[in-house]
C-alpha positions as MATLAB code, in Angstrom:
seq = 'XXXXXXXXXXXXXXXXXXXXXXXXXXXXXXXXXXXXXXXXXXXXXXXXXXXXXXXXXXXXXXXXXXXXXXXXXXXXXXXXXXXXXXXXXXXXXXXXXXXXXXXXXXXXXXXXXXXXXXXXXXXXXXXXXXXXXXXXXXXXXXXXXXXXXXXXXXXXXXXXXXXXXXXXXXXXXXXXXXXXXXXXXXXXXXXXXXXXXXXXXXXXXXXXXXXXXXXXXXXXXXXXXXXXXXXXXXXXXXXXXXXXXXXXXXXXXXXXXXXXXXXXXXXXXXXXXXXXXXXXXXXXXXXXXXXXXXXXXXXXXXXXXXXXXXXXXXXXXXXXXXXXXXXXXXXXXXXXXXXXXXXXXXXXXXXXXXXXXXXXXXXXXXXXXXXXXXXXXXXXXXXXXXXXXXXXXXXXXXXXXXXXXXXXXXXXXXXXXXXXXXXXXXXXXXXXXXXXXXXXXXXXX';
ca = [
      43.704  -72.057  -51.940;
      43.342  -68.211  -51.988;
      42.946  -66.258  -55.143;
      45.433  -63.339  -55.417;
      44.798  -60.372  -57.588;
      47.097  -57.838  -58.731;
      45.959  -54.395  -59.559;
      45.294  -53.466  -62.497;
      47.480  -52.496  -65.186;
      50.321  -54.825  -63.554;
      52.829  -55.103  -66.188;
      53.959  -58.945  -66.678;
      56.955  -59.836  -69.035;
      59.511  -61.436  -69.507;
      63.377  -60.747  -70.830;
      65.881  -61.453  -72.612;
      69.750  -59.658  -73.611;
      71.078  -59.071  -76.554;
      74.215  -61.295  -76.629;
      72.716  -64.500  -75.105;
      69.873  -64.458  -77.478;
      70.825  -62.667  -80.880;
      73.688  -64.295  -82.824;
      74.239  -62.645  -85.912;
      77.178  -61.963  -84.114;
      78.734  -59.973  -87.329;
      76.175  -59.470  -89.621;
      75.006  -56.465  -91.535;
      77.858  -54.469  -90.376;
      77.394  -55.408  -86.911;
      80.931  -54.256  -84.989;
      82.832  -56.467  -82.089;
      81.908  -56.963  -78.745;
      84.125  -57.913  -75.663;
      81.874  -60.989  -75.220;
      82.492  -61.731  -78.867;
      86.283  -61.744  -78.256;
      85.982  -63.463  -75.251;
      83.886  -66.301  -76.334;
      86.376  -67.099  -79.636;
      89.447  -67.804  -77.492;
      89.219  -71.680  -76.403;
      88.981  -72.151  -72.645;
      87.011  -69.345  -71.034;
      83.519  -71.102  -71.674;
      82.147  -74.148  -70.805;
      82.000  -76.320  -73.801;
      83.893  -73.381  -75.754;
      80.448  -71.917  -76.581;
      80.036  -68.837  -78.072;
      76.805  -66.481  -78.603;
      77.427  -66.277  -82.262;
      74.184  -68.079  -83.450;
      72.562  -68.759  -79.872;
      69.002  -68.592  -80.551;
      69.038  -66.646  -83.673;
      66.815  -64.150  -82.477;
      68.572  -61.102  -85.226;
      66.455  -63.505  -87.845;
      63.677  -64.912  -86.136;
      62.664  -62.130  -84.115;
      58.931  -61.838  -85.752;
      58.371  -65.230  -84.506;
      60.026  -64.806  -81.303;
      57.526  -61.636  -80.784;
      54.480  -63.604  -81.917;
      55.196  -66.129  -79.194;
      55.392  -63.960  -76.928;
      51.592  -62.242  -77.896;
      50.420  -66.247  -77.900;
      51.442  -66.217  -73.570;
      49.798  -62.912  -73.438;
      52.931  -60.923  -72.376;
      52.004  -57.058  -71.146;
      55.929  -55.872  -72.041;
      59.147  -57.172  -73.138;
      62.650  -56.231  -71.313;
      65.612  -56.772  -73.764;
      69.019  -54.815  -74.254;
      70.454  -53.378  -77.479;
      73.897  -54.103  -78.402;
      76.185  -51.470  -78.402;
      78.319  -52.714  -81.188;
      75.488  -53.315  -83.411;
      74.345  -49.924  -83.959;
      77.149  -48.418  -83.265;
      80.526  -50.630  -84.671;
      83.531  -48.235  -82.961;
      81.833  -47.304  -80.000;
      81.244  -43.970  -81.578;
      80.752  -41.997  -84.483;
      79.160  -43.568  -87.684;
      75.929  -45.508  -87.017;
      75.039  -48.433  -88.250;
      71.724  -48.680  -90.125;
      70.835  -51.957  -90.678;
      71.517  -52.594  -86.661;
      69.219  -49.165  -85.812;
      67.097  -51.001  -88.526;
      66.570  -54.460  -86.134;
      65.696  -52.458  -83.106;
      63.264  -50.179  -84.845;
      61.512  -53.105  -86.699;
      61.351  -55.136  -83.343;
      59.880  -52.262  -81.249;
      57.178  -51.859  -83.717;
      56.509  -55.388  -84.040;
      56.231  -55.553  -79.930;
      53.771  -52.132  -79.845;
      51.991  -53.891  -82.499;
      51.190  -57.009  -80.588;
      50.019  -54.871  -77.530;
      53.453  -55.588  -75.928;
      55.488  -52.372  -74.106;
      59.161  -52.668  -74.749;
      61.699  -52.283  -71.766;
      64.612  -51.220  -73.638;
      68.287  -51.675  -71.722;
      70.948  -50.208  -72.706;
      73.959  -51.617  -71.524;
      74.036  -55.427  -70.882;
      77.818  -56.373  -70.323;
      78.494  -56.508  -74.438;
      80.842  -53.075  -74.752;
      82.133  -52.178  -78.143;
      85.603  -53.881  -78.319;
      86.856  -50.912  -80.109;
      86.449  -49.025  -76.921;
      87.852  -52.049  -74.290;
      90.898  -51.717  -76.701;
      91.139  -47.907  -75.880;
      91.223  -48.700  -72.291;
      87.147  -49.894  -71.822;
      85.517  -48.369  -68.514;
      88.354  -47.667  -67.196;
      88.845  -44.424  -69.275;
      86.507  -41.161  -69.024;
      86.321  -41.394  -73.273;
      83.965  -44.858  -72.521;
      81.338  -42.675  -70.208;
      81.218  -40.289  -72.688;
      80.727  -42.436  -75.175;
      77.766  -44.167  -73.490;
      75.767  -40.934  -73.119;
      76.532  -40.144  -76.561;
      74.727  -43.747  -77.443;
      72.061  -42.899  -74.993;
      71.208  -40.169  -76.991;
      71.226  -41.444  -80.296;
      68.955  -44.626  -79.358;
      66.793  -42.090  -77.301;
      66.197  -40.141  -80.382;
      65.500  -42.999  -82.715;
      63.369  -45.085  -80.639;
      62.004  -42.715  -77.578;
      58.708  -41.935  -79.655;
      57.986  -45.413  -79.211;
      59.604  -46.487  -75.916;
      59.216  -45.090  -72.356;
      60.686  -47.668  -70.037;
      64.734  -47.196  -70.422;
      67.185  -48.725  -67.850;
      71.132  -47.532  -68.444;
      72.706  -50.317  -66.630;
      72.453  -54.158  -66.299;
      74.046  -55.466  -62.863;
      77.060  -53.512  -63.049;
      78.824  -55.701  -60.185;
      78.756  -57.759  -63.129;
      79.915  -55.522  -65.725;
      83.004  -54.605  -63.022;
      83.814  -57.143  -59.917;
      83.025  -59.991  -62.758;
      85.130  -58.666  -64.960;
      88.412  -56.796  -63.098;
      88.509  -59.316  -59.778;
      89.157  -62.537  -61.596;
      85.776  -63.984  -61.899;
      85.705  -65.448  -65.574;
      84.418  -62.573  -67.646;
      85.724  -60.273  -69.953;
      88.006  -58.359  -70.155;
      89.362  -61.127  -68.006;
      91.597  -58.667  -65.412;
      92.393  -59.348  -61.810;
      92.939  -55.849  -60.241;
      90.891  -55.063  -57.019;
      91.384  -51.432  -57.520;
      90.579  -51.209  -61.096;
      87.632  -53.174  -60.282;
      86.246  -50.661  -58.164;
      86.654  -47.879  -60.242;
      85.585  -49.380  -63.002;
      82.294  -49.691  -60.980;
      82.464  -46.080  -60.315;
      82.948  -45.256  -63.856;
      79.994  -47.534  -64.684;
      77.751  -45.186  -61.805;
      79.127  -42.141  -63.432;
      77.881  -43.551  -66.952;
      74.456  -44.109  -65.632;
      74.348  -40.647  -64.788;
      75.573  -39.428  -67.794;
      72.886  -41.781  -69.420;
      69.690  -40.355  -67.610;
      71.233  -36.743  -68.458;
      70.740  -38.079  -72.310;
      67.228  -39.072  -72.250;
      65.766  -36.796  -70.201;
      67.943  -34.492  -72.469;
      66.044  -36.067  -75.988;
      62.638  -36.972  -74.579;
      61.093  -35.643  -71.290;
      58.518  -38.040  -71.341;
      61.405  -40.895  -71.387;
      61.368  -42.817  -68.034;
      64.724  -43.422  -67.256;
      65.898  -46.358  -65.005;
      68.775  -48.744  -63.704;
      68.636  -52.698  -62.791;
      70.803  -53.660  -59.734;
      70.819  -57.649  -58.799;
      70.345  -58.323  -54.960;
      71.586  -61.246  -53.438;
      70.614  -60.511  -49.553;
      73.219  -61.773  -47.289;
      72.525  -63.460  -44.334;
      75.052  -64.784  -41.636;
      75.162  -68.410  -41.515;
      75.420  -68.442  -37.928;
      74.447  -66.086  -35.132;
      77.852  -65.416  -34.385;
      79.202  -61.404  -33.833;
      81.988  -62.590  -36.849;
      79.324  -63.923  -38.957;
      77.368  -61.169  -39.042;
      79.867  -58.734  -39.605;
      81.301  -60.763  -42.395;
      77.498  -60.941  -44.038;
      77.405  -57.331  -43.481;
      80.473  -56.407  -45.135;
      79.845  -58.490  -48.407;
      76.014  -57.119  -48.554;
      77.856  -53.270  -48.787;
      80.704  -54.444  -50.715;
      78.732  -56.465  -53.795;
      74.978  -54.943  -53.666;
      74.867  -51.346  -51.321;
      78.255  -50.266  -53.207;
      75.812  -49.317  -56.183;
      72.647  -48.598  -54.351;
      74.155  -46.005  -51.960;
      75.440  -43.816  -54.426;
      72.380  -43.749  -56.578;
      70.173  -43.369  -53.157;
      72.120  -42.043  -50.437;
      75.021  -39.768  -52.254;
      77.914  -42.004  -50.729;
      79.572  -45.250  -50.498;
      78.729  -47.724  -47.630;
      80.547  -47.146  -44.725;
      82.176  -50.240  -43.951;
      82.801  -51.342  -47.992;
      84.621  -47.778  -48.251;
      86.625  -48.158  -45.215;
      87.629  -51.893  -46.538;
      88.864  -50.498  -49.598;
      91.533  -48.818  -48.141;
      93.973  -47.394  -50.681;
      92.128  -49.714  -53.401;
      88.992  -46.862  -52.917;
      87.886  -45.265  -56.336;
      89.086  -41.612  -57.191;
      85.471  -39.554  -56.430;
      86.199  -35.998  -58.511;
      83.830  -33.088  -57.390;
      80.313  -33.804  -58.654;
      80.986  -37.385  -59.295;
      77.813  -38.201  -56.684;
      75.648  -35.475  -57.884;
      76.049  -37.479  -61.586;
      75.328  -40.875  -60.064;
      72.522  -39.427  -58.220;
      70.217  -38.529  -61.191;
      66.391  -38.549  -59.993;
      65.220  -42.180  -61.094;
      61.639  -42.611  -62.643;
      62.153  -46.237  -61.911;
      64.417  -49.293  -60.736;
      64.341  -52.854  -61.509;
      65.613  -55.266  -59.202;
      67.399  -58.791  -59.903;
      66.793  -61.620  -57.462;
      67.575  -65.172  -57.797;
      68.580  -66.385  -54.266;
      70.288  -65.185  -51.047;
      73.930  -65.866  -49.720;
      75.161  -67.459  -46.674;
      78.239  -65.865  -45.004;
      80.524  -67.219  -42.384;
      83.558  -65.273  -41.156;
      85.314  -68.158  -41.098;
      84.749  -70.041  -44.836;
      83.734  -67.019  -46.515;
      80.542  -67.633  -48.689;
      79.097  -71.273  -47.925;
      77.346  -72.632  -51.174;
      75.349  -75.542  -49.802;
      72.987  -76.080  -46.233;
      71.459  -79.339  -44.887;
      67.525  -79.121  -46.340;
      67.629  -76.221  -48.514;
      66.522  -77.054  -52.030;
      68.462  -75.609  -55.025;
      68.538  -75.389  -59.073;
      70.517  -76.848  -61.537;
      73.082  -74.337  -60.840;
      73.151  -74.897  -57.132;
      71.833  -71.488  -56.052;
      69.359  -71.980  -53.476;
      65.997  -71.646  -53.652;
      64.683  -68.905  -51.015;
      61.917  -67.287  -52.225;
      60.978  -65.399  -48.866;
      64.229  -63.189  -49.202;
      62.449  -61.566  -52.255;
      60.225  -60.355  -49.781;
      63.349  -59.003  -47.348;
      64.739  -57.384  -49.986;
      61.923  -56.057  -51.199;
      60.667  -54.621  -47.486;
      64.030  -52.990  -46.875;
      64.627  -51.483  -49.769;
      61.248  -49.487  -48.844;
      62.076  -49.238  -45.454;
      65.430  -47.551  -45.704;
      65.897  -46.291  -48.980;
      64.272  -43.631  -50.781;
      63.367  -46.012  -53.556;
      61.682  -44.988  -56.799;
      58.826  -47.315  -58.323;
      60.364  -51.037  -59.107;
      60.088  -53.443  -61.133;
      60.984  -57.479  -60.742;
      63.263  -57.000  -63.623;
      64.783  -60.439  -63.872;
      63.820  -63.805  -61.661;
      63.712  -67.297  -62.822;
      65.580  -70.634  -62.217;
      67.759  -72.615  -63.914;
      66.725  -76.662  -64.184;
      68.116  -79.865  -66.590;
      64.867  -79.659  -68.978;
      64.436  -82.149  -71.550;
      61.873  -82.319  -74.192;
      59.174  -84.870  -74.652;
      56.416  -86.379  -76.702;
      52.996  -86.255  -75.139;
      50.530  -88.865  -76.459;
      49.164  -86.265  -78.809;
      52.417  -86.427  -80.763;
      53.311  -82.660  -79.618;
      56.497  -81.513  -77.767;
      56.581  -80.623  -74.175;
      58.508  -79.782  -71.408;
      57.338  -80.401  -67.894;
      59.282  -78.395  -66.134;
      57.240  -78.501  -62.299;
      60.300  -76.996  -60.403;
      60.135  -74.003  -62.116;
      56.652  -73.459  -62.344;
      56.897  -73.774  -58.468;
      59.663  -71.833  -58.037;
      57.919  -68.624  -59.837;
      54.932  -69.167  -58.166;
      56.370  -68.985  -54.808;
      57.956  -65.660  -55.831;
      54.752  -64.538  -56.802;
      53.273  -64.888  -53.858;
      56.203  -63.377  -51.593;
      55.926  -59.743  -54.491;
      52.588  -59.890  -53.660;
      52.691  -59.907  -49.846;
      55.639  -57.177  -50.335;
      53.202  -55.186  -52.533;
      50.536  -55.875  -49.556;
      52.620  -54.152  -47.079;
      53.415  -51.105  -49.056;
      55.643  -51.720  -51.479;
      55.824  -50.050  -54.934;
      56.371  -52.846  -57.388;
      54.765  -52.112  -60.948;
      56.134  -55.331  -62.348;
      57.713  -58.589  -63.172;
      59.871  -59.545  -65.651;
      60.637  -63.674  -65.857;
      64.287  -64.860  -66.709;
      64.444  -65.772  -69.608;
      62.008  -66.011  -72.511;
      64.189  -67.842  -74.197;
      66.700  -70.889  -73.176;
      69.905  -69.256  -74.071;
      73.650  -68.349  -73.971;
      74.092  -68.162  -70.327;
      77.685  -66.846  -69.763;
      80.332  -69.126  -68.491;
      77.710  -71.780  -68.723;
      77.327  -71.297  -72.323;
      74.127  -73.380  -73.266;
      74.903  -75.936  -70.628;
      71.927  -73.835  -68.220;
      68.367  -73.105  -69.345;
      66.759  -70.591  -68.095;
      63.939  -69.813  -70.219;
      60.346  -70.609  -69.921;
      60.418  -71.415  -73.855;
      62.390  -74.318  -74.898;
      65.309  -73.549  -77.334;
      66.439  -76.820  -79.246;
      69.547  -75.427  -80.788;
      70.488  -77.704  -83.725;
      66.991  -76.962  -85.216;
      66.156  -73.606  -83.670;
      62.564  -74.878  -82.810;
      60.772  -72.877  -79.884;
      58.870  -74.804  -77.098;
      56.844  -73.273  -74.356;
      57.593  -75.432  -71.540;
      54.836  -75.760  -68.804;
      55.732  -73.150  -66.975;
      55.133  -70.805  -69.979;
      51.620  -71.800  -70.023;
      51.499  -71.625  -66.572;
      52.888  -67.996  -66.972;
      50.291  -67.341  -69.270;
      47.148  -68.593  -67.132;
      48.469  -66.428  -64.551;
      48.904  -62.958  -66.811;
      45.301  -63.520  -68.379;
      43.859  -63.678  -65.492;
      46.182  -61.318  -63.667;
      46.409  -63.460  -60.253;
      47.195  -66.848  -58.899;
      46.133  -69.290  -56.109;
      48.604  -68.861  -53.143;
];
């Protein structure tokens, strides 16, 4: 095997978000979240979980950060919730929630670990959903104004801000019938809700840079390349289409001043309303970009999107394993974007881990598919990075087995073991894995 090095001052983490991992779900003040709503009425997750312990990180957050020093990370990415800091929305902040962030940021810079602080990850105020949520102007101002205010409190401490988590997720998810809140099936509203989401970014970057110049401001978009699942003209069309329609409809306007050509067209009389300087907002110079990948998608004109393929290997959610379409994406967004610095901001895999008793008496998880799995991304970053790419780091999904969504606790994701009746943190195998890798800031490929 070959050693590979990465230079110097590559910044390995890992991540987490504020919903799936907090709980404390209304403590200290702490105001309602659409995900909170969501999760209390019976039926919309699997097992009728909710987040409102999940891994207790709003109380065990020391020990969560000192785990984190013991596998050596270089930064942390989590989110801030909205509601926590500020209950309505808007207006009167919360102290004791500022308080959590502040205490956990210094607790991180401590440790020698760089927080990556997001600021929207799917968990709006319910205050403002019930005023009309992203669908009304009110909710973009409202972000900027919380921008600001977490800018100002925390900026002397944090450079690396992203506005934005996925927000295909935080629209199609939510306003085309896909399971999440606020649980609407409207194809229009769900695309303007995704412009109104670009047009909060905007007004987002305008807030920091307007409170700290030295604040490097940023977005995370997922990718899921598409690839035809034939050769066939019809196949490739259809690929093409759902690539502009899920993934370019948010890259293009942040990158290229317009919507995708063929998504746009598709919309028809469904297209967003664009006002006069709505692209100039979205378009805000970006110090940075972080880039989701988990797997690719197969396309056929005829079936739509085909979920399984004869010798692919997949998680435990059935998403295939494909670790050389990292390196696609990663190639074309250099090739035919102009694409700020990036950053791997979430990748990981989901697998059925159980715990176990070595024959020292200590717990364990040997968890070899997902050790594999992230090494075999690592390897296709670092080719990408070989061939001119600018990726300045890697974030692993998740730190922390959590509250994964419609799954509820049914997936893990993390590289740390969550037992949830006791709370007790393991660092499965891949963890220590992880943390061979950052200490010595390489792998064999």
């Amino acid at each position: 095997m070959n050693f590979i090095q990465f230079p110097k001052g590559f910044l390995w983490g890992s991540g987490t978000s504020a919903y799936q991992i907090e709980g404390g779900w209304n403590a200290d003040g702490k105001g309602e979240s659409i995900w909170d709503r969501w999760c209390h009425t019976p039926g919309h997750i699997k097992n009728n979980d909710t987040g409102d312990v999940a891994c207790d990180h709003y109380h065990r957050w020391e020990e969560d950060v000192d785990l984190m020093a013991r596998l050596g990370l270089k930064s942390y990415r989590f989110s801030i919730s909205w509601p926590r800091v500020l209950p309505a929305g808007r207006g009167a902040l919360n102290q004791p929630g500022l308080d959590f962030y502040d205490r956990l940021v210094d607790r991180l810079l401590l440790k020698g670990i760089q927080p990556c602080v997001t600021l929207f990850h799917w968990d709006l105020p319910q205050a403002l959903q019930d005023e009309g949520g992203w669908i009304e102007p009110g909710t973009i101002e409202a972000f900027g104004e919380y921008t600001a205010l977490m800018v100002r409190h925390l900026g002397d401490r944090v450079k690396l801000w992203a506005t934005l988590n996925e927000p295909g997720m935080g629209s199609f998810a939510g306003y085309q019938g896909i399971g999440h809140p606020p649980g609407v099936n409207d194809f229009r509203l769900s695309l303007q809700v995704a412009h109104n989401l670009m047009l909060a970014h905007g007004a987002g970057v305008q807030a920091l840079r307007a409170e700290r110049a030295d604040a490097q401001a940023g977005i995370v978009i997922d990718f899921w390349p598409v690839d035809p699942v034939t050769g066939s003209n019809a196949d490739r069309q259809a690929a093409e289409l759902f690539w502009q329609q899920r993934f370019t409809w948010f890259l293009d306007p942040l990158l290229r001043g317009a919507y995708p050509p063929l998504a746009w067209e598709a919309a028809g009389a469904d297209a967003p309303k664009v006002g006069p300087g709505d692209f100039e907002l979205m378009g805000q110079r970006l110090d940075w970009m972080g880039v989701n990948y988990y797997s690719r998608i197969l396309m056929s004109a005829e079936k739509g999107r085909v979920r399984e393929i004869a010798g692919a290997e997949y998680t435990g959610l059935n998403w295939e394993i494909h670790p050389q379409s990292l390196y696609r994406l990663l190639m074309l967004l250099k090739d035919e974007y102009p694409i700020p610095p990036l950053y791997i901001a979430e990748n990981g895999a989901a697998f059925p881990d159980e715990l176990a008793t070595g024959e020292d008496g200590q717990m364990a998880v040997h968890d070899e598919g997902r050790t594999a799995y992230l090494r075999a991304h690592f390897i296709q970053a670092h080719q990408a990075m070989q061939a001119g790419v600018d990726l300045r780091g890697y974030f692993v999904w998740s730190l922390l087995d959590n509250f994964e969504w419609l799954q509820g606790y049914a997936a893990r994701f993390g590289i740390v073991f969550v037992d949830y009746p006791t709370q007790r943190r393991v660092a499965k195998d891949s963890a220590l894995w992880y943390a061979r890798v950052i200490a010595r800031n390489g792998l064999e490929a």
